[in-house]
ROMI-450148 format. One record per residue (C-alpha): residue in one letter; x, y, z. Coordinates in nm, 2 decimals, decimal comma. Last residue first. Example, Ala and Ser with C-alpha at 12.3 -4.5 7.8 and 13.67 -1.06 7.14 Angstrom:
2
R   rokol        X        Y        Z
R       S     1,37    -0,11     0,71
R       A     1,23    -0,45     0,78
***
This chain:
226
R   rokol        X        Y        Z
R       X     0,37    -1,77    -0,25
R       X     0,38    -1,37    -0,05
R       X     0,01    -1,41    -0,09
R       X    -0,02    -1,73     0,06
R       X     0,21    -1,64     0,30
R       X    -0,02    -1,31     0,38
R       X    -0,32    -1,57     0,42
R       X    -0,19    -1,79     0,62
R       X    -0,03    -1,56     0,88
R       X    -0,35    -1,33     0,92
R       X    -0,55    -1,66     0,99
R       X    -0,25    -1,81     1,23
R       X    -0,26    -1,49     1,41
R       X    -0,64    -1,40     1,39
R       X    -0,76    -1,80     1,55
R       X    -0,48    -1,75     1,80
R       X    -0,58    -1,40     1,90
R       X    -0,96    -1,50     1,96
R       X    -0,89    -1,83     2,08
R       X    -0,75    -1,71     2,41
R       X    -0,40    -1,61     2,52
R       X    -0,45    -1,49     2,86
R       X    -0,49    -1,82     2,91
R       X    -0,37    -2,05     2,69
R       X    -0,70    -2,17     2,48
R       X    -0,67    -2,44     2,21
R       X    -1,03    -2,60     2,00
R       X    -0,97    -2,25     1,76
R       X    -0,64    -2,39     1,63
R       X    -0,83    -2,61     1,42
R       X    -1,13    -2,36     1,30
R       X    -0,87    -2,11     1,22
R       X    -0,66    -2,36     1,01
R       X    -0,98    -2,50     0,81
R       X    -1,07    -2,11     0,75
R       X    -0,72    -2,03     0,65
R       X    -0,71    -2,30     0,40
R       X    -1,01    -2,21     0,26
R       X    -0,94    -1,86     0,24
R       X    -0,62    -1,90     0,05
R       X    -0,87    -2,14    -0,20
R       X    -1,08    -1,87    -0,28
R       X    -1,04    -1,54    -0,12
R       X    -1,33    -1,35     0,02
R       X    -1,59    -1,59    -0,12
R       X    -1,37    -1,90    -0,03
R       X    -1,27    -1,76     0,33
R       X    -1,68    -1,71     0,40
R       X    -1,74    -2,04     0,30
R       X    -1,56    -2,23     0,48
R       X    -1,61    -1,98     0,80
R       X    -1,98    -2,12     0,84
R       X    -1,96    -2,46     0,81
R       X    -1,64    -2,49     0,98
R       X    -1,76    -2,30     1,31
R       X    -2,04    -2,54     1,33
R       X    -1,80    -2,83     1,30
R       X    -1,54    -2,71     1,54
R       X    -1,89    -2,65     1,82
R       X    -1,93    -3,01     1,79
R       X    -1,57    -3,08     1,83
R       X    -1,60    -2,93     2,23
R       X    -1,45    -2,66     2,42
R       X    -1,65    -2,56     2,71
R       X    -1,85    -2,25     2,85
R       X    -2,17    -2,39     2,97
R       X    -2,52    -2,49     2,86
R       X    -2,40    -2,81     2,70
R       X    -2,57    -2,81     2,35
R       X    -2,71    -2,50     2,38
R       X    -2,38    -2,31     2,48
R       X    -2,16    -2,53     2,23
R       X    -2,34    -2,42     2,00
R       X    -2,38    -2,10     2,08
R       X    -1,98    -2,09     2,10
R       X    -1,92    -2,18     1,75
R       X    -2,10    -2,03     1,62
R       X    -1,94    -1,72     1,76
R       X    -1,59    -1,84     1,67
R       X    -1,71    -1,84     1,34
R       X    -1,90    -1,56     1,30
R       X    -1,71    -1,25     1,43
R       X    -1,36    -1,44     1,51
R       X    -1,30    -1,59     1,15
R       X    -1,47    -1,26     1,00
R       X    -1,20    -1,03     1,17
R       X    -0,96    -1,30     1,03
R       X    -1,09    -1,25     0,67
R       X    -1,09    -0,82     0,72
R       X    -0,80    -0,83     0,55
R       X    -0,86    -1,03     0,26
R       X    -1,15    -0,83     0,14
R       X    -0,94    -0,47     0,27
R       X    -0,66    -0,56    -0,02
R       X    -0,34    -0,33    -0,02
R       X    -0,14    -0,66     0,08
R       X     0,10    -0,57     0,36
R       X    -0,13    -0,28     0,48
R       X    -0,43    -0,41     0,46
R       X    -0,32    -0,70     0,63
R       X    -0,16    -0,56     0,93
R       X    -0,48    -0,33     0,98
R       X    -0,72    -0,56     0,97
R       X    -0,53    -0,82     1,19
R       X    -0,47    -0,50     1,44
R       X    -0,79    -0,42     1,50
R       X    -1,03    -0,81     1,51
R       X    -0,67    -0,87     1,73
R       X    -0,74    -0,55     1,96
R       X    -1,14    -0,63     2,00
R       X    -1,14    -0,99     2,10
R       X    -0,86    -0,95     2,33
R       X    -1,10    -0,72     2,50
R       X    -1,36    -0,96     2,49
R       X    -1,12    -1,19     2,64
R       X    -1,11    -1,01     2,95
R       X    -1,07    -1,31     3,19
R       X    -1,24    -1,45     3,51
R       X    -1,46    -1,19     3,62
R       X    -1,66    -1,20     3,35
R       X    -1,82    -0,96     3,09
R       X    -2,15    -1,00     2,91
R       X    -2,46    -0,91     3,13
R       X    -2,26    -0,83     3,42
R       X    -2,10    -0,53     3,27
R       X    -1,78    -0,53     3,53
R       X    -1,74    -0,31     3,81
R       X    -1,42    -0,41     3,96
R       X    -1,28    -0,08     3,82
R       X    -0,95    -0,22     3,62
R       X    -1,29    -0,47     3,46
R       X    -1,51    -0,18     3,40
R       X    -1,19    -0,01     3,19
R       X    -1,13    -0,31     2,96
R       X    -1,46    -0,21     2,78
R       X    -1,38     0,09     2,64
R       X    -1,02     0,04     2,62
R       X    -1,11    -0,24     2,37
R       X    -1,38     0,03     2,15
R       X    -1,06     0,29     2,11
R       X    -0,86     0,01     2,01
R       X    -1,11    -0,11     1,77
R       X    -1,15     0,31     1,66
R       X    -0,76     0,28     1,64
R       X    -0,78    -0,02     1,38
R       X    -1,04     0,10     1,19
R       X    -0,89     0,43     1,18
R       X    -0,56     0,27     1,05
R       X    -0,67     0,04     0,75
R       X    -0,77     0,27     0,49
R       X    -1,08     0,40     0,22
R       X    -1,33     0,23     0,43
R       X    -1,67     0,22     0,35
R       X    -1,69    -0,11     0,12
R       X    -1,41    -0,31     0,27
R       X    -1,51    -0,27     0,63
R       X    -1,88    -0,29     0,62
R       X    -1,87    -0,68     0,66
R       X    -1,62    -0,63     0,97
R       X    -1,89    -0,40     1,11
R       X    -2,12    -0,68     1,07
R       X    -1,86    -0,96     1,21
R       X    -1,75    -0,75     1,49
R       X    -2,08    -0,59     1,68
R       X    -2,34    -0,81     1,58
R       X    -2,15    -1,14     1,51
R       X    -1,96    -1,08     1,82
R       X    -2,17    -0,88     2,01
R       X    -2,42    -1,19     1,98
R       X    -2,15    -1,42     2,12
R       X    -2,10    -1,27     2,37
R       X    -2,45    -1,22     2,45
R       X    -2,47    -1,58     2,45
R       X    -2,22    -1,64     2,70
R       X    -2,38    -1,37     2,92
R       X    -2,72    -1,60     2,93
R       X    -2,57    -1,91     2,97
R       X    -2,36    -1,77     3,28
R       X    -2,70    -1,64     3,42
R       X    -2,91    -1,95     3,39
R       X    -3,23    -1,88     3,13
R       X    -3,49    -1,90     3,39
R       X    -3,71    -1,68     3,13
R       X    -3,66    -1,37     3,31
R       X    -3,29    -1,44     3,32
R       X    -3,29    -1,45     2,90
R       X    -3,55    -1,11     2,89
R       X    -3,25    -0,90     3,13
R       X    -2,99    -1,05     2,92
R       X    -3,15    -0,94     2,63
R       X    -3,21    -0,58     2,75
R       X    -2,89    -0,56     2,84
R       X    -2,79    -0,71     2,53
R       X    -2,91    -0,41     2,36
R       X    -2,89    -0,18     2,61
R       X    -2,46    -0,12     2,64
R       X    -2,32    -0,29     2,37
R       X    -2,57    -0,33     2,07
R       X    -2,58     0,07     2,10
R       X    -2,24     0,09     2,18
R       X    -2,14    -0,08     1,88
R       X    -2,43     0,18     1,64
R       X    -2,23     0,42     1,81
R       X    -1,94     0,30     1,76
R       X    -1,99     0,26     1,37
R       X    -2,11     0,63     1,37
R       X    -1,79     0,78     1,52
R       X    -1,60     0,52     1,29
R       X    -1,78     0,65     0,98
R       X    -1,72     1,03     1,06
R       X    -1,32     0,82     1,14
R       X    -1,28     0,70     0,78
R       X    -1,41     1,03     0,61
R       X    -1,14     1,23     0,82
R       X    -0,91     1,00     0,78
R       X    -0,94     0,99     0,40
R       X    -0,91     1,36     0,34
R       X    -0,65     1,39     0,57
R       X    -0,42     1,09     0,35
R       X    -0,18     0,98     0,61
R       X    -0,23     0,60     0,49
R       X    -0,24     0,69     0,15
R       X     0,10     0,82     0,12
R       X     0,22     0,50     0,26
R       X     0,13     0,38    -0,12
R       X     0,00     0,00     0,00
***
């Protein structure tokens, strides 16, 4: 990518009026949405780890994979994206350095949401850049926004927990397979098999969702570089 494009002031200031309204739309889904979901789940005996692992999982697909969707076609560079997901991580990092979580999707026992948002940044932006191509980029923000989120509810119904199980693998396959081909044939094939592999390991504080955007982002920048 020209570097000149990067620091283009027209382009950052169109890229961040469409991050301002982006986060709000993510705060939106953020703050009441699933609030209000939460709030309906519990009413309906729905236990209340099962119903914060589901909004998780919504704000995923919600949240990450739609506003990964809307990457390519609105975005004329990679760097506001990525800042605005910074932005968004602090965001919700802070309730957890305060002790005052958002009970009706974070957890005490790991702040893999924030995770979530810096490698679903800084996959984007490390792709764009080495390959000048925002459909490829925003592959491993996909892998994490749909697939891992498949994969998760799931594994939710099927168990009503948080565990790591095949069944959830096959989900996630189903639904990333197709995604890599559209975005980028057989590169995103291969990336989507590799995603849904490494996503069954968890090293805490390394969680799935950096894993499954390193080895995607990997994959498809050697496949480029081949």
């Amino acid at each position: 990518m020209n570097i000149v494009n990067l620091i283009n002031i027209e382009n950052i200031i169109h890229d961040t009026i469409i991050a301002i309204l982006l986060l709000i739309y993510i705060m939106f889904i953020v703050l009441l949405l699933t609030k209000k979901l939460y709030n309906f789940m519990t009413s309906r005996n729905i236990k209340h780890n099962v119903a914060v692992y589901y909004n998780r999982k919504i704000i995923h697909m919600s949240a990450g994979g739609i506003v990964s969707l809307l990457i390519p076609l609105f975005f004329k560079e990679p760097l506001v994206p990525m800042i605005f997901a910074l932005i968004i991580a602090l965001i919700i990092y802070l309730p957890h350095k305060m002790k005052r979580i958002l009970y009706w999707f974070q957890v005490e026992e790991n702040i893999y949401e924030v995770n979530f948002c810096i490698a679903w940044g800084i996959s984007i932006a490390i792709l764009w850049i080495l390959l000048g191509d925002p459909y490829w980029a925003v592959i491993p923000a996909l892998m994490i926004s749909f697939g891992d989120a498949v994969t998760g509810i799931i594994r939710n119904i099927v168990f009503g927990y948080r565990t790591k199980h095949w069944i959830g693998n096959i989900g996630m396959a189903i639904v990333t397979i197709p995604i890599g081909y559209i975005y980028a044939g057989l590169a995103g094939i291969v990336s989507a098999v590799l995603s849904t592999i490494i996503e069954r390991i968890e090293l805490n504080p390394i969680d799935d969702n950096i894993l499954i955007t390193l080895v995607s982002t990997v994959t498809l920048a050697l496949f480029r570089i081949i």
